[in-house]
C-alpha positions as a Python dict, from the first residue, in 0.01 Angstrom:
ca = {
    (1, 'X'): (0, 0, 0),
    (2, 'X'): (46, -333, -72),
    (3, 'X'): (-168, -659, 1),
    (4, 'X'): (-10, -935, 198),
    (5, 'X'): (-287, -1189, 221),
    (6, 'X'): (-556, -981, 370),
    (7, 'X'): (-332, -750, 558),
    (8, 'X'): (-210, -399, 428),
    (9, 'X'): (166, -360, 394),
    (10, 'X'): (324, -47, 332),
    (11, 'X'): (527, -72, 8),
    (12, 'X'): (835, 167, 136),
    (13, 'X'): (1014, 216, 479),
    (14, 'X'): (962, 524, 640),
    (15, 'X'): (1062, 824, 473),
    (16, 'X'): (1353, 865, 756),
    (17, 'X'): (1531, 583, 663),
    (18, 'X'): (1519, 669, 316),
    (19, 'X'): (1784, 974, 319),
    (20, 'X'): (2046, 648, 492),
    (21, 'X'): (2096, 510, 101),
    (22, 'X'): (2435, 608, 82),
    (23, 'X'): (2713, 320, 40),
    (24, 'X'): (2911, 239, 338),
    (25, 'X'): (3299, 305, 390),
    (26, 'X'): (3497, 84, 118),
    (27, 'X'): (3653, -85, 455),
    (28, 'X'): (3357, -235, 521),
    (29, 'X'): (3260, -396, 243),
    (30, 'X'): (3190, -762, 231),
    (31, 'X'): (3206, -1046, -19),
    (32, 'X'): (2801, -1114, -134),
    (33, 'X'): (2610, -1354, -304),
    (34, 'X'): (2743, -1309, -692),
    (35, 'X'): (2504, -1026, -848),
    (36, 'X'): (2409, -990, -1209),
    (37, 'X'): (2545, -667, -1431),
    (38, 'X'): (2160, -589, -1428),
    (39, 'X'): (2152, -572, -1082),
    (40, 'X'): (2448, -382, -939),
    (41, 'X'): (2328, -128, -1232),
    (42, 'X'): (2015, -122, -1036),
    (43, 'X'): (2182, -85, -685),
    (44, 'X'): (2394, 190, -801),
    (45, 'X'): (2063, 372, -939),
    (46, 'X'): (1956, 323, -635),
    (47, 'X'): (2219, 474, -410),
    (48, 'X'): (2237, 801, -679),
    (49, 'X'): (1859, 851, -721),
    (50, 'X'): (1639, 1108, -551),
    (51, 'X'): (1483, 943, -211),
    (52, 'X'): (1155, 1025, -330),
    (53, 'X'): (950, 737, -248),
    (54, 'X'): (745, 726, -530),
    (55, 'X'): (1055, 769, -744),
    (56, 'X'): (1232, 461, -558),
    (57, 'X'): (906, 280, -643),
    (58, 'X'): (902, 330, -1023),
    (59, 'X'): (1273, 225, -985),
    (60, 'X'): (1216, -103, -793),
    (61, 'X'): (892, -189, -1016),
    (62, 'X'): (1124, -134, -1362),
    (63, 'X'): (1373, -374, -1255),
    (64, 'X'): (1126, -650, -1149),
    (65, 'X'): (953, -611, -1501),
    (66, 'X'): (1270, -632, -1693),
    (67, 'X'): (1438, -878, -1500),
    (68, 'X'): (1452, -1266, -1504),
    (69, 'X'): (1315, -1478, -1175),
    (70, 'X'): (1692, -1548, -1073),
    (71, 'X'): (1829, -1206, -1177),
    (72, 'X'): (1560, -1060, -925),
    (73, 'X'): (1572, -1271, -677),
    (74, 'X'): (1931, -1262, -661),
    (75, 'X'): (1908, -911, -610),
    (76, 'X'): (1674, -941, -280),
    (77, 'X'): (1889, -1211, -127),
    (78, 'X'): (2162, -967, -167),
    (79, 'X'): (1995, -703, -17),
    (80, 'X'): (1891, -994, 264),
    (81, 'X'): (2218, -1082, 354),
    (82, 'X'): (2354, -915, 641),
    (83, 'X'): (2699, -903, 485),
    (84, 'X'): (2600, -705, 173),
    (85, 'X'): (2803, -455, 19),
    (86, 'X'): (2496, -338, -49),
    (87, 'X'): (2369, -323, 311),
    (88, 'X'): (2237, 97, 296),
    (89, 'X'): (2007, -53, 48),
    (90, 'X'): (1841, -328, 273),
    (91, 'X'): (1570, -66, 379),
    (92, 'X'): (1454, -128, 21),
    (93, 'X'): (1435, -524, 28),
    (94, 'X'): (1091, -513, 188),
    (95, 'X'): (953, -306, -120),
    (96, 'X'): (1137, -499, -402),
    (97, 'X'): (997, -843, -223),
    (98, 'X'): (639, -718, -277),
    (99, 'X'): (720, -635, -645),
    (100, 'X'): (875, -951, -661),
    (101, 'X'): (561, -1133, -501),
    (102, 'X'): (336, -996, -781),
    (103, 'X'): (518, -1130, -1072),
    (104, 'X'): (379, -1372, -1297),
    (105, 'X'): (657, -1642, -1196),
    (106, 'X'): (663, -1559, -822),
    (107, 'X'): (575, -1827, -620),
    (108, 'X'): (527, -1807, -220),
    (109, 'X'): (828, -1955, 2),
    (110, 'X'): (813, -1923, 384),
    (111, 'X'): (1172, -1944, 409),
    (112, 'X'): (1226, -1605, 230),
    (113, 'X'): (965, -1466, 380),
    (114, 'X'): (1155, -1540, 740),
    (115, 'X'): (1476, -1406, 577),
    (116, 'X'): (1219, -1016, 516),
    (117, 'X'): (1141, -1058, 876),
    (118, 'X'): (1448, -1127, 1041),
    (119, 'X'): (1573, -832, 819),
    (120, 'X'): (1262, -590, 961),
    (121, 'X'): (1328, -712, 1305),
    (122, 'X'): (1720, -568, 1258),
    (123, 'X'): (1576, -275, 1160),
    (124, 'X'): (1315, -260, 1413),
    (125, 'X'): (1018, -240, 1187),
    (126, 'X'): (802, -476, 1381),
    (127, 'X'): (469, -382, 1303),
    (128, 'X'): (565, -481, 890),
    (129, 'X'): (763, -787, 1048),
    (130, 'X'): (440, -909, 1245),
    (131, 'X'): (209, -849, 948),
    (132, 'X'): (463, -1058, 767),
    (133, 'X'): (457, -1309, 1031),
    (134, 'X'): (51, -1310, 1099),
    (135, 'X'): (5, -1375, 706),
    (136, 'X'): (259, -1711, 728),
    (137, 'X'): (73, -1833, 1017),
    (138, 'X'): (-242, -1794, 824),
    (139, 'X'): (-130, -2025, 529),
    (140, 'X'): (61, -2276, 707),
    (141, 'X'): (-193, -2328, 1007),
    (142, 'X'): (-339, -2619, 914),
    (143, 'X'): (45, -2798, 772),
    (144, 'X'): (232, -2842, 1157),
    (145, 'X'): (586, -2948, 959),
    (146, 'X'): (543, -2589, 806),
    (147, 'X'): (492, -2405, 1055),
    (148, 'X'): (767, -2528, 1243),
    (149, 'X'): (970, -2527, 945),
    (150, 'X'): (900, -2158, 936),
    (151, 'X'): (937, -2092, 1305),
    (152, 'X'): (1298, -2275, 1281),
    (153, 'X'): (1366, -2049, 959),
    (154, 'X'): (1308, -1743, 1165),
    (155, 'X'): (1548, -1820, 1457),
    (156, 'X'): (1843, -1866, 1199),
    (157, 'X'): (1806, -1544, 1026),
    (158, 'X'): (1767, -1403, 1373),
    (159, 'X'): (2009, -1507, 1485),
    (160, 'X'): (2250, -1427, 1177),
    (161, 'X'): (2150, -1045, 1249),
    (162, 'X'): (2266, -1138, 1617),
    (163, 'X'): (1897, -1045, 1720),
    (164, 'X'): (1831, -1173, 2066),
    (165, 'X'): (1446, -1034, 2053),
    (166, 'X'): (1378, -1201, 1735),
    (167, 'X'): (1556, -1521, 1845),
    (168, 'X'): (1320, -1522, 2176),
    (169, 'X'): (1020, -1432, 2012),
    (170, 'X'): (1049, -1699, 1791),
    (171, 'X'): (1182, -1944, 2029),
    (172, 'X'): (848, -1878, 2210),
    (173, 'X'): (611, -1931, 1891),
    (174, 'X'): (818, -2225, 1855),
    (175, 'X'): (756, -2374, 2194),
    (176, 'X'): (384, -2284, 2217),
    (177, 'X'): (425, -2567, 1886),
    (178, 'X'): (621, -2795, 2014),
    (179, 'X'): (343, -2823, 2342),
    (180, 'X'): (81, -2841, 2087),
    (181, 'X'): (255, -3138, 1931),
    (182, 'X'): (295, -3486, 1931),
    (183, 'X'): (491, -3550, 1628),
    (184, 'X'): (848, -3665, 1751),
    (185, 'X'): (991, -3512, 1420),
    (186, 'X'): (856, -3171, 1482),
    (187, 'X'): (966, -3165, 1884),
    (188, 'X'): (1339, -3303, 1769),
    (189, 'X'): (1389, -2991, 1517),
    (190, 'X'): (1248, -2823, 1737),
    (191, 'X'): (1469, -2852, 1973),
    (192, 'X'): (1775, -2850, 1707),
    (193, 'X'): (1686, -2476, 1590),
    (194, 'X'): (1671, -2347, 1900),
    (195, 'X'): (2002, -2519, 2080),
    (196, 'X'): (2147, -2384, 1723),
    (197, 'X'): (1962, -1998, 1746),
    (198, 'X'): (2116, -1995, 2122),
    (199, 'X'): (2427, -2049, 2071),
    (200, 'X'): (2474, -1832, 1771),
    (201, 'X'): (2375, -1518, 1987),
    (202, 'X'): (2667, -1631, 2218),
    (203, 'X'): (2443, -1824, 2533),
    (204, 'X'): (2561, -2152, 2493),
    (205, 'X'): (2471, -2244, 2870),
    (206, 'X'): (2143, -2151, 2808),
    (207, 'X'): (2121, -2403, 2479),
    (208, 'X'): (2293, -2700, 2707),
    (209, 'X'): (1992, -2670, 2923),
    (210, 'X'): (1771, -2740, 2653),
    (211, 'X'): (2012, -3031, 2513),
    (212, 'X'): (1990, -3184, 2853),
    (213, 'X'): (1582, -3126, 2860),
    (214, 'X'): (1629, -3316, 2501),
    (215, 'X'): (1767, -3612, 2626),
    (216, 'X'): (1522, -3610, 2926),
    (217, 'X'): (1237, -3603, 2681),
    (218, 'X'): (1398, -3943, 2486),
    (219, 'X'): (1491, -3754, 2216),
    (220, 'X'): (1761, -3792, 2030),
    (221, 'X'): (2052, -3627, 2003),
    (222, 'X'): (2272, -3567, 1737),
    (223, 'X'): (2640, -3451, 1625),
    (224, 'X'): (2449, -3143, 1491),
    (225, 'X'): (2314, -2973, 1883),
    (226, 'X'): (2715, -3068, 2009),
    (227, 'X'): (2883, -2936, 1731),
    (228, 'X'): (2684, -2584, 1776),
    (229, 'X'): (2801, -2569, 2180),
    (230, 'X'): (3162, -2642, 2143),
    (231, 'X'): (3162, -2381, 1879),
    (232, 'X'): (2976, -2150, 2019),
    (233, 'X'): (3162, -2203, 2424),
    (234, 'X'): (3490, -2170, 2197),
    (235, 'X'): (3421, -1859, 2037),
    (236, 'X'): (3338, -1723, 2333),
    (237, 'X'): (3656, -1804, 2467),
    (238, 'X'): (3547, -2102, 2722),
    (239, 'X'): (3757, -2353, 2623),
    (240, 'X'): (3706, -2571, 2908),
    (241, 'X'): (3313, -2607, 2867),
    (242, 'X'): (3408, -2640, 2509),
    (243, 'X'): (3638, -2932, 2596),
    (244, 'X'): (3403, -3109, 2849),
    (245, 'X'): (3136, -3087, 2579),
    (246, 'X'): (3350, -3273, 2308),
    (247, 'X'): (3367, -3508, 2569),
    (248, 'X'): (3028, -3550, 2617),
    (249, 'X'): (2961, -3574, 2284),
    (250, 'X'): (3207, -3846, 2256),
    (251, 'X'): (3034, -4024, 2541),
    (252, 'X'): (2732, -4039, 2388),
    (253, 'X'): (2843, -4275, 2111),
    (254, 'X'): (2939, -3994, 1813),
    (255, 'X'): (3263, -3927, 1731),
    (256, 'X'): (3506, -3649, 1647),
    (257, 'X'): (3505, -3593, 1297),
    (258, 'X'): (3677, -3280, 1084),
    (259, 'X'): (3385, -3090, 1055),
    (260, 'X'): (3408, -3054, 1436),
    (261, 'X'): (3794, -3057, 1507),
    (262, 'X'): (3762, -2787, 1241),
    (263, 'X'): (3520, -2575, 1419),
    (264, 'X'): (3758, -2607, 1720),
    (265, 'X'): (4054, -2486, 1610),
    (266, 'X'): (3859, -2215, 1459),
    (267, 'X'): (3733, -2088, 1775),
    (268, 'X'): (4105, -2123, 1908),
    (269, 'X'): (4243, -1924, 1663),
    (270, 'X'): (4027, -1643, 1710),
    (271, 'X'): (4178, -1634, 2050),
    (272, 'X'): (4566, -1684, 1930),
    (273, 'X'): (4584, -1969, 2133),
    (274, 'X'): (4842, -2137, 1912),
    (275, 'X'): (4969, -2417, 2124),
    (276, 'X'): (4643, -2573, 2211),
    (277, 'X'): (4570, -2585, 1822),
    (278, 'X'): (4943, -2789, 1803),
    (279, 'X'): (4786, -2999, 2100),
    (280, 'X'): (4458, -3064, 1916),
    (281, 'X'): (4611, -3087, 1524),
    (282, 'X'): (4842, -3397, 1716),
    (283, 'X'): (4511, -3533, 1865),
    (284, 'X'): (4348, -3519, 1510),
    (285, 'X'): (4663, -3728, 1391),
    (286, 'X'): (4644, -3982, 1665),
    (287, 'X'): (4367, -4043, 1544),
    (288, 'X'): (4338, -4037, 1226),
    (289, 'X'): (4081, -3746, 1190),
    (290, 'X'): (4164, -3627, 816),
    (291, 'X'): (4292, -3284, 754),
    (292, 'X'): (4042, -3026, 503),
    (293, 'X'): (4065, -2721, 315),
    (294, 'X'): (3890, -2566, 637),
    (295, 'X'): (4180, -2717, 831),
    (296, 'X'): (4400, -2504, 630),
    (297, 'X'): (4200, -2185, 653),
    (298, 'X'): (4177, -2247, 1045),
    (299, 'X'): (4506, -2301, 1130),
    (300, 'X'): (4665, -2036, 865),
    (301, 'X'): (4425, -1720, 956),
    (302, 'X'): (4534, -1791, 1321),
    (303, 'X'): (4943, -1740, 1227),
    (304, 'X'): (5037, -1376, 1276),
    (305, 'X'): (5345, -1387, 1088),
    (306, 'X'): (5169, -1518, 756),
    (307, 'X'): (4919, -1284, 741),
    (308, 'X'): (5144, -996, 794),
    (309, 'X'): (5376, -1111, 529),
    (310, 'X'): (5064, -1116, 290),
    (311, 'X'): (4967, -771, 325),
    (312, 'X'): (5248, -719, 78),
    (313, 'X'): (5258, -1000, -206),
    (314, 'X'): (5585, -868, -336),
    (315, 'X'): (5749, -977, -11),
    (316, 'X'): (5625, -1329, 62),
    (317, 'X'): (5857, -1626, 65),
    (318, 'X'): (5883, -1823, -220),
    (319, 'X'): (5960, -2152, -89),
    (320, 'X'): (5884, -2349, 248),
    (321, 'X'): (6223, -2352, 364),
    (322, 'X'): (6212, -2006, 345),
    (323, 'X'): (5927, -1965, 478),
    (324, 'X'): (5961, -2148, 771),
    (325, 'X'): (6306, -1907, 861),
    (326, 'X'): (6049, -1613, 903),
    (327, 'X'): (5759, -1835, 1169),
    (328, 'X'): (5784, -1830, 1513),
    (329, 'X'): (5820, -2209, 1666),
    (330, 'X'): (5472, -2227, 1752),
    (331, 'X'): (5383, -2115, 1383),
    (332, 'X'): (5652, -2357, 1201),
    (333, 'X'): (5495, -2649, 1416),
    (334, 'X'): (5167, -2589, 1292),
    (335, 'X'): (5254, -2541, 939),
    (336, 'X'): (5458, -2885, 939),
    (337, 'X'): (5185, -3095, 1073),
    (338, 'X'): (4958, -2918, 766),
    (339, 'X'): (5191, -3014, 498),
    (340, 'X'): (5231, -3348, 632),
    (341, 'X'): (4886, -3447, 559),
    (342, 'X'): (4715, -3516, 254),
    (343, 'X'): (4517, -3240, 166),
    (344, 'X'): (4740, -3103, -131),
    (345, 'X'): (4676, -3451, -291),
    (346, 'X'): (4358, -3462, -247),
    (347, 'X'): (4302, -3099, -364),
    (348, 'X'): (4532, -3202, -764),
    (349, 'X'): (4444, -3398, -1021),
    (350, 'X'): (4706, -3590, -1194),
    (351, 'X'): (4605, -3765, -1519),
    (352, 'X'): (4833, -3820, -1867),
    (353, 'X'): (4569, -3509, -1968),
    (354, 'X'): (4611, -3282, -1715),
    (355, 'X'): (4752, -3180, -1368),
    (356, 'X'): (4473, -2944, -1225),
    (357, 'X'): (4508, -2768, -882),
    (358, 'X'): (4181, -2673, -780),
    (359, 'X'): (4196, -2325, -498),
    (360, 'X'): (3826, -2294, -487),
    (361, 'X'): (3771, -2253, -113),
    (362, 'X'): (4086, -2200, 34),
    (363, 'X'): (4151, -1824, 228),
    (364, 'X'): (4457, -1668, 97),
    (365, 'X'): (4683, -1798, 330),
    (366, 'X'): (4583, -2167, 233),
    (367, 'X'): (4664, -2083, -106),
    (368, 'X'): (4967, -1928, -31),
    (369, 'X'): (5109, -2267, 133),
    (370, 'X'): (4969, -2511, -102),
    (371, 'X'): (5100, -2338, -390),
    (372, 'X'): (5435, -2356, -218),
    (373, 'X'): (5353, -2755, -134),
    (374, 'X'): (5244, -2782, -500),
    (375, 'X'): (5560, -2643, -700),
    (376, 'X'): (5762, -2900, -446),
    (377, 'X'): (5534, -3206, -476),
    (378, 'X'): (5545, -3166, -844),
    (379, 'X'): (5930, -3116, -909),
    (380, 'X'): (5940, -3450, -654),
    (381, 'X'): (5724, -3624, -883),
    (382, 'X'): (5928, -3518, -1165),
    (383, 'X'): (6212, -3638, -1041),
    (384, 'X'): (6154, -3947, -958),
    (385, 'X'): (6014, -4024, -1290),
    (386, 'X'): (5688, -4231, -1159),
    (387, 'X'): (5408, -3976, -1271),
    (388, 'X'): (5368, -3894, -1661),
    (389, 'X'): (5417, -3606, -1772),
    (390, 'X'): (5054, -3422, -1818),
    (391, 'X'): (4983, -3291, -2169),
    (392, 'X'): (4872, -2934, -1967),
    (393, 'X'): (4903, -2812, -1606),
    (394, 'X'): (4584, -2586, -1475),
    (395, 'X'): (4553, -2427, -1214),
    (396, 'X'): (4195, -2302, -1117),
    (397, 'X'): (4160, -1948, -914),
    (398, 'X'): (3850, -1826, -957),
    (399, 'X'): (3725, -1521, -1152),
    (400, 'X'): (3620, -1298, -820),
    (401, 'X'): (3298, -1346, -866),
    (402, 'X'): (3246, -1367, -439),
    (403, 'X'): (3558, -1075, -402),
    (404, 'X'): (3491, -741, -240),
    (405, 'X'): (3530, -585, -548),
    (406, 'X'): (3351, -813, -832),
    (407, 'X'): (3656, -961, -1080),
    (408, 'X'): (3900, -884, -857),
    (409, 'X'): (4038, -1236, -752),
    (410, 'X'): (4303, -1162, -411),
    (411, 'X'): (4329, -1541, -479),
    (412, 'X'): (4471, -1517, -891),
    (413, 'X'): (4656, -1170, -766),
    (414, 'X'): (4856, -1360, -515),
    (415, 'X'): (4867, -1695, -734),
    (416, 'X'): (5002, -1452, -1008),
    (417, 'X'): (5262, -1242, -831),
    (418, 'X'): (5384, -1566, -699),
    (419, 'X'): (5466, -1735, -1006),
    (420, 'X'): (5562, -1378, -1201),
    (421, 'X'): (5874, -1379, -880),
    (422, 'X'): (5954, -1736, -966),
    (423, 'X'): (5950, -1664, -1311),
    (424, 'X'): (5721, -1971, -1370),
    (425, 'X'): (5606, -2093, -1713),
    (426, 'X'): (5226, -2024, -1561),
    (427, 'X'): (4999, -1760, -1750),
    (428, 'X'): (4662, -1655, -1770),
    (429, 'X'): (4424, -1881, -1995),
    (430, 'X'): (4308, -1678, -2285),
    (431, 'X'): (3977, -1895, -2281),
    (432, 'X'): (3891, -1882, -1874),
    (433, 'X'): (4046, -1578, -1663),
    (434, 'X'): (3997, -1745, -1366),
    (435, 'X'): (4251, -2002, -1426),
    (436, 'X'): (4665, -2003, -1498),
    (437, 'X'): (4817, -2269, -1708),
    (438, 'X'): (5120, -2416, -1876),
    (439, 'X'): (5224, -2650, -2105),
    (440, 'X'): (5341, -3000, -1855),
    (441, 'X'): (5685, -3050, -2043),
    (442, 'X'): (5744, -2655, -2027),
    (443, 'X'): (5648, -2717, -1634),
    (444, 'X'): (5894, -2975, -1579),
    (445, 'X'): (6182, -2827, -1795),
    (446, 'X'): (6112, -2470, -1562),
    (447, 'X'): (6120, -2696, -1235),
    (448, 'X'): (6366, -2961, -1277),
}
């Protein structure tokens, strides 16, 4: 047993859950946090080793000893998240916390200990969650920003596990707080986490009501409660309450941004509907809402026809006009009004040093394009003689550090098979693997 405050904790999960430590199908696998060597050494202990709870213990309280404070807690947030790879270990993240918590360098956070309960809740441990949950209310009684803090804390992680009990019973804490209260501050956040822990278990309606009690009260509203219901009616599929809240929102003085148009045609794409994201990329032009990265991803992941042809990299067009032969109309639209904006600028760096094309961020579709947009903007440029010729060209994939499988990069492998058809100049850089480059007058000779 363990001591949490002056309550008991048990240091293991049932031994029931215990025999579950196997590793889930290699389909269903998600990019993680980045883990250490030390630690996926210690997950893959874990998923071999007898489930022996004292021998799981010895385990957990080895790796704690011999690790660093980030090592470690990089570990539990892993184990936290609900889209580990490591997710048949996340029985085990209540145990490794309480090793954590009695290291020399440990020091108390609410926040993570919301992220434990949210994670018991999922797993319907609720007697550990509420011990957990007495304990925080214990410290942070007498601090009210603290307690809502932690309160607010514990309807997002809820609500990341899609965990409508959790989200209520905290939303009811919450509101027993916000009575209690006559700090504007506290009632306003308040009311922000739980319009946002609504709508993220998909009942927007029900978090309009409380934006509408918000604005009764003389709070004030924000972009932040609006953006959360047109996402949320969107992804549900109910475009026109996501519509007649963007108008709301723009009646109330704030006004569309990207972040917003982005989340839009997000929630459009997931439902293929292809010509109201033409309709609402024109509407972004008209006026003059600038096109992201996120734009990119949003529109691209929502085009049938490019992510079937990138399912086999051998195959893929090498060039736009090419490209845009193999899209349906609705497709080619959307992929014009993309390269006619400015994001491909925005995302290079030109300089008499170096021309550096930066893919951090960008899904593989989005990389597949700009590349395309890059090897024609340069040759342009080249042509026309008004950019200096860079002493090197870089271009920066990433090391697969966040892949499904850890230093695999599905960014560099489709950057690479790319420029290995065009039989570019581009190769690996002996001193960082996560980036290509070339020489800039071996560049121009190849293109021009």
């Amino acid at each position: 047993m363990a001591m949490i405050g002056c309550l008991q904790l048990s240091s293991l999960p049932p031994r029931s859950q215990l025999p579950h430590l196997q590793p889930p199908p290699p389909h269903m696998l998600q990019p993680s946090c980045a883990l250490s060597k030390q630690a996926r050494q210690f997950f893959t202990s874990l998923t071999t080793t007898s489930t022996d709870p004292s021998t799981i213990n010895r385990s957990i309280r080895k790796f704690v000893a011999s690790s660093s404070r980030s090592v470690a807690l990089d570990a539990l947030s892993n184990l936290l998240s609900p889209n580990s790879s490591y997710v048949h270990l996340s029985p085990l993240a209540l145990p490794l916390y309480l090793m954590i918590s009695e290291a020399s360098w440990f020091s108390w956070n609410s926040k993570l200990v919301a992220d434990i309960i949210a994670l018991l809740y999922n797993q319907e441990r609720y007697d550990e969650a509420e011990i957990l949950i007495s304990d925080t209310i214990l410290r942070l009684e007498s601090r009210e920003r603290e307690l809502c803090t932690f309160y607010c804390n514990l309807i997002s992680f809820h609500s990341k596990h899609k965990s409508k009990q959790g989200v209520f019973n905290s939303y009811a804490h919450l509101k027993e707080l916000f009575y209690r209260s006559s700090s504007v501050y506290l009632r306003k956040r308040a009311y922000e986490s739980m319009i946002s822990g609504l709508c993220d278990i998909d009942l927007p309606h029900e978090a309009e009501k409380l934006l509408n009690e918000m604005k009764d009260l003389g709070l004030k509203q924000s972009t932040f409660e609006f953006r959360s219901l047109v996402y949320s009616y969107g992804r549900l599929g109910l475009f026109e309450d996501m519509k007649r809240n963007v108008v709301l929102m723009e009646s109330e003085g704030f006004e569309l941004d990207t972040i917003c148009s982005n989340m839009v045609l997000s929630a459009l794409g997931a439902h293929s509907e292809l010509l109201e994201m033409a309709s609402w990329l024109q509407r972004m032009k008209d006026l003059s809402i600038p096109f992201s990265i996120r734009t990119y991803n949003s529109v691209l992941n929502s085009c049938p026809t490019i992510i079937s042809m990138l399912q086999d990299k051998k195959t893929v067009p090498l060039s736009i006009e090419e490209l845009m032969k193999n899209l349906s109309n609705n497709e080619a639209f959307l992929v014009q009004k993309l390269i006619d904006s400015s994001v491909l600028v925005e995302a290079m760096e030109w300089t008499p040093l170096v021309l550096k094309l930066d893919l951090h961020g960008m899904h593989l579709g989005c990389v597949y394009l700009i590349m395309l947009q890059w090897f024609d903007e340069m040759r342009s440029r080249f042509l026309a003689g008004a950019h200096v010729i860079p002493a090197e060209v870089t271009v920066v994939c990433g090391s697969g550090k966040h892949s499904h499988v850890r230093g695999e990069s599905p960014v560099k492998g489709l950057v690479k098979e790319m420029i290995v058809r065009m039989k570019s100049p581009l190769r690996i850089d002996r001193k960082n693997i996560g980036c290509l480059v070339a020489k800039g007058k071996v560049l121009k000779d190849w293109l021009c």
